[in-house]
C-alpha positions, 0 to 999 in steps of 0.5 A, spaced: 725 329 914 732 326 916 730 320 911 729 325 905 735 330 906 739 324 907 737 320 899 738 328 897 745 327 900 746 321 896 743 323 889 748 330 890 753 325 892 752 320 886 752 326 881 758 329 883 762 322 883 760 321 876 762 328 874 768 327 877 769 320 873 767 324 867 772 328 867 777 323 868 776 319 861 777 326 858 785 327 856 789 334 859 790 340 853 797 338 851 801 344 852 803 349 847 808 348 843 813 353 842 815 356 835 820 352 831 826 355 831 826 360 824 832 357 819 833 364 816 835 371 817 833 377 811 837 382 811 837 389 807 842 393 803 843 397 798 850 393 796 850 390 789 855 393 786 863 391 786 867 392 793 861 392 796 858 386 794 865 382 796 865 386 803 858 384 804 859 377 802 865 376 806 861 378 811 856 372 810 860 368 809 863 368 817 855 368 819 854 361 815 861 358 818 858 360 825 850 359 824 850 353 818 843 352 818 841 359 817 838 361 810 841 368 809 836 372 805 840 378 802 834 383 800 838 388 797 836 394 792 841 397 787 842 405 787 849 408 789 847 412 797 841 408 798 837 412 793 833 407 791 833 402 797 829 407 802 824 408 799 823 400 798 824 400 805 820 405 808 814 402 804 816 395 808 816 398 815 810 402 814 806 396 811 808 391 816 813 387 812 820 389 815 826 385 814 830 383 820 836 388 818 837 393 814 843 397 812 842 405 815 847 410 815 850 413 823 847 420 824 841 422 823 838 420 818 834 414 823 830 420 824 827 418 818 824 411 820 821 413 827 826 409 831 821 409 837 815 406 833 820 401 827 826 400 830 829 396 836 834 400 841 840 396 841 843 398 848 843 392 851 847 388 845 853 395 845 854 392 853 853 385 852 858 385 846 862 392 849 861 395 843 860 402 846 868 401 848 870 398 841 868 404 837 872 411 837 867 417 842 867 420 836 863 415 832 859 413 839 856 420 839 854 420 833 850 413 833 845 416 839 839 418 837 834 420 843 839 417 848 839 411 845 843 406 840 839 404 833 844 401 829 851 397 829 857 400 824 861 396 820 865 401 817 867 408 817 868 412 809 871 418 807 867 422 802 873 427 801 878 424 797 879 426 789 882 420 785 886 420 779 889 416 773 896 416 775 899 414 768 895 420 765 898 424 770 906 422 769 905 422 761 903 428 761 908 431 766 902 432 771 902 432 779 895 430 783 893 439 786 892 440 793 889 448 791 884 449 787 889 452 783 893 447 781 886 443 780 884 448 774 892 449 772 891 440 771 884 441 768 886 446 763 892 442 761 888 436 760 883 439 756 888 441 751 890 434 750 883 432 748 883 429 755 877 429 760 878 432 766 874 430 771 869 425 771 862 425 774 856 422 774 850 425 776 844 420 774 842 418 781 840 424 784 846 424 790 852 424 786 853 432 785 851 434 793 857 428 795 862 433 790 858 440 793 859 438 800 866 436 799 867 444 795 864 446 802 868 442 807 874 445 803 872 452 802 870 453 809 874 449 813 871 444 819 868 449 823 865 453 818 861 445 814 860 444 820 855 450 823 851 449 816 848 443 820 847 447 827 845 454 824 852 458 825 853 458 818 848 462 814 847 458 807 848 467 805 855 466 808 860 469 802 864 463 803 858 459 801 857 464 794 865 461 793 864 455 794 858 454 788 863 458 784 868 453 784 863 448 783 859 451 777 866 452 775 869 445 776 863 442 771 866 446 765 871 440 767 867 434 766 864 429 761 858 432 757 854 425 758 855 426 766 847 426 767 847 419 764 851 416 768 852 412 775 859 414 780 860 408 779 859 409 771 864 415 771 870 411 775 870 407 770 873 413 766 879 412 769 880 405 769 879 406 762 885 412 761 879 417 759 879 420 764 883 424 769 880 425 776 874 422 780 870 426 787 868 420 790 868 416 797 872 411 799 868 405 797 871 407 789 878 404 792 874 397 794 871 398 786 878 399 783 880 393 788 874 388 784 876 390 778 883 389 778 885 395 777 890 399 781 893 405 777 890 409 780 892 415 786 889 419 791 889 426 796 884 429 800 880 433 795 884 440 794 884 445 800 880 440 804 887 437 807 887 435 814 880 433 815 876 427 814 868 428 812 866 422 815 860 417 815 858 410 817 854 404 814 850 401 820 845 395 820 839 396 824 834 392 828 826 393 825 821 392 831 817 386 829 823 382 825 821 375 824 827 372 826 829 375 832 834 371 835 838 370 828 837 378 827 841 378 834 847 373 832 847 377 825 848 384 828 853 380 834 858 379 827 857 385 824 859 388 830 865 384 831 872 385 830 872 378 825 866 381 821 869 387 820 877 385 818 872 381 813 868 385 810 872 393 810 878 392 806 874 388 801 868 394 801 874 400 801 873 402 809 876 401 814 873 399 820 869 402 825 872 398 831 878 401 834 883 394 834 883 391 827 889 389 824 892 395 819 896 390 815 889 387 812 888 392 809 892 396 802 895 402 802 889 407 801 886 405 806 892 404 811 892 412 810 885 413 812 887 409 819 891 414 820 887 420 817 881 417 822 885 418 828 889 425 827 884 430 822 879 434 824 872 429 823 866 433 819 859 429 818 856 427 811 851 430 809 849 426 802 850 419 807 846 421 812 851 424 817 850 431 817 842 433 817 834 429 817 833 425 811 828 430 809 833 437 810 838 432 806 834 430 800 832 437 799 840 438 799 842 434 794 836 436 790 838 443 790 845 441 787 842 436 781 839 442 779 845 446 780 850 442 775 846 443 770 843 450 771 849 453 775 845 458 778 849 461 784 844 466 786 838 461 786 841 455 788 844 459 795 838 461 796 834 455 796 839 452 800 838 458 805 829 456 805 832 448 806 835 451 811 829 455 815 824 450 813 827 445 817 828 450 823 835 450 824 837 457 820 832 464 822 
């Protein structure tokens, strides 16, 4: 038994031994090797045109001196607001396809791309690179959607601001109105020299909500705009009737081809002497400023003096970018005040930062700085401020149609349900 036990023994021992050298002839699995470094960043925008190309480009250009070796992609999609570009972006973050950054502006319109399910929360960058203490708490507030920050500015805008031909103005003995009074005393006396009054172009779907809203912060004052958004403010207000009254009656002033043409189309009206007045944003003055053009004046949109109807474009982080580490570096730069003294005088904003340097910039913009800092600030609703994307796009809808039709009874109306619908007003 021992003798049997003990061959046992040396059998098991011998097959063990052999296993073990068996094992030892076999190499180690190599490690797993790391992902290569990506070389590109692909960012999203709507800036295509004039000043906001050269502001963007700017910008990049800051980026390629500090990452050399990365390849920008600027994947960008023409249409003044972004009108076209967020149906394009949607389809992409739902698809699984997002790019690294893209352009979105402050306030709520990131409701629309579901921030918790598409997009990064960026509250470890506004630390790491002081950003909370870099913007204006006005700005900060508006940044914060469910107690978290989604996107970095790189600029504030002013949508209230009437533009205007000054050598039309002196020749025919005119000065820039600040009522509306004095706004249809110049329009008639314009019309009479077989010169266009105001120019408006309407073909992107958002222009005629930009003009209305800048009627409605004039009409009722900031605390009055401002209650649209939060139910205050009935859309059934006579104040409201007043306001569509003035801009039915201001489109009796404009071009006929005005359904056929771009913002950016209708300012050329006033770069060619064809034109008197333009109610635009700010990024008119970085248009003016690419196309060498500087005969142009400006006020604040009669009545409206006193208040700033404010937006910021932003950049934001989608979840599942590719190229994760050049996205953080590109939003670092966006975020800074090098990037953002690149990047605004050339768009026609100023920066969203509260130290850049005022005598980079021209003197328009040098008078929004102050205009920033003193007015009482009001939230666009045609750039994403004020309202939901959805309770936004319906807005500006409503005010396409009014243009034409000038339906006042019908157009308060539909602004009301737009209102309800979105369960805001009772």
């Amino acid at each position: 038994m021992f003798r049997k036990t003990r061959a046992l023994t040396v059998v098991v021992s011998l097959i063990l031994l052999t296993a073990l050298l068996l094992t030892a002839c076999v190499p180690a699995p190599a490690p797993a090797a790391k992902a290569p470094a990506t070389n590109k960043v692909e960012m999203f925008s709507w800036w295509t045109a004039g000043g906001e190309a050269d502001g963007l480009n700017a910008m990049y250009a800051i980026y390629k001196q500090k990452y050399p070796n990365v390849e920008i992609i600027n994947a960008t999609v023409a249409g003044g607001a972004g009108t076209n570009a967020k149906a394009v972006l949607s389809t992409r973050l739902t698809g699984g396809d997002p790019p690294d950054a893209f352009q979105l502006h402050a306030g709520l319109e990131v409701e629309k791309y579901e921030p918790a399910k598409y997009l990064q929360p960026l509250d470890s960058l506004y630390t790491s690179e002081g950003l909370d203490k870099a913007f204006p708490k006005d700005l900060i507030s508006l940044l914060k959607y469910d107690g978290h920050f989604w996107g970095v500015p790189v600029n504030i805008h002013r949508a209230n601001v009437l533009w205007y031909n000054k050598q039309v103005f002196a020749d025919n003995g005119l000065k820039a109105p600040t009522s509306w009074d004095e706004f249809f005393a110049v329009g008639d006396a314009l019309k009479a020299k077989g010169i266009v009054p105001l120019v408006i172009g309407t073909k992107e779907g958002w222009e005629a909500g930009h003009t209305f809203e800048t009627v409605l912060v004039s009409v009722l004052g900031a605390d009055g705009y401002n209650g649209l958004w939060t139910g205050k403010t009935p859309w059934t207000d006579p104040k409201v009737t007043q306001a569509l009254e003035t801009f039915k009656k201001m489109m009796a002033y404009a071009n006929s081809d005005y359904a056929a043409l771009t913002w950016s189309d209708a300012a050329q009206y006033l770069v060619d002497g064809k034109g008197a007045m333009h109610i635009m944003g700010d990024w008119t003055d970085g248009w003016f400023t690419s196309k060498g053009y500087t005969g142009y004046g400006w006020e604040p949109v009669p009545g409206s003096q006193g208040i700033f109807d404010a937006l910021s474009d932003s950049f934001a982080a989608a979840k599942g970018a590719k190229n994760q580490d050049n996205l953080m570096a590109w939003l670092k730069v966006a975020g800074s005040k090098e990037g953002q003294e690149a990047f605004n005088p050339k768009k026609g904003s100023i920066c969203a930062r509260t130290d850049c340097d005022p005598k980079l910039f021209n003197e328009y913009l040098q008078s929004a700085m102050k205009d920033w800092a003193s007015n009482a600030i009001v939230p666009s609703v045609a750039h994403g401020a004020a309202a939901v994307e959805k309770w936004a796009t319906v807005y500006k809808d409503i005010l396409t149609t009014f243009a034409t039709k000038g339906d006042v009874a019908a157009t308060q109306a539909a602004l009301q349900q737009a209102c309800v619908d979105n369960g805001v007003c009772k």
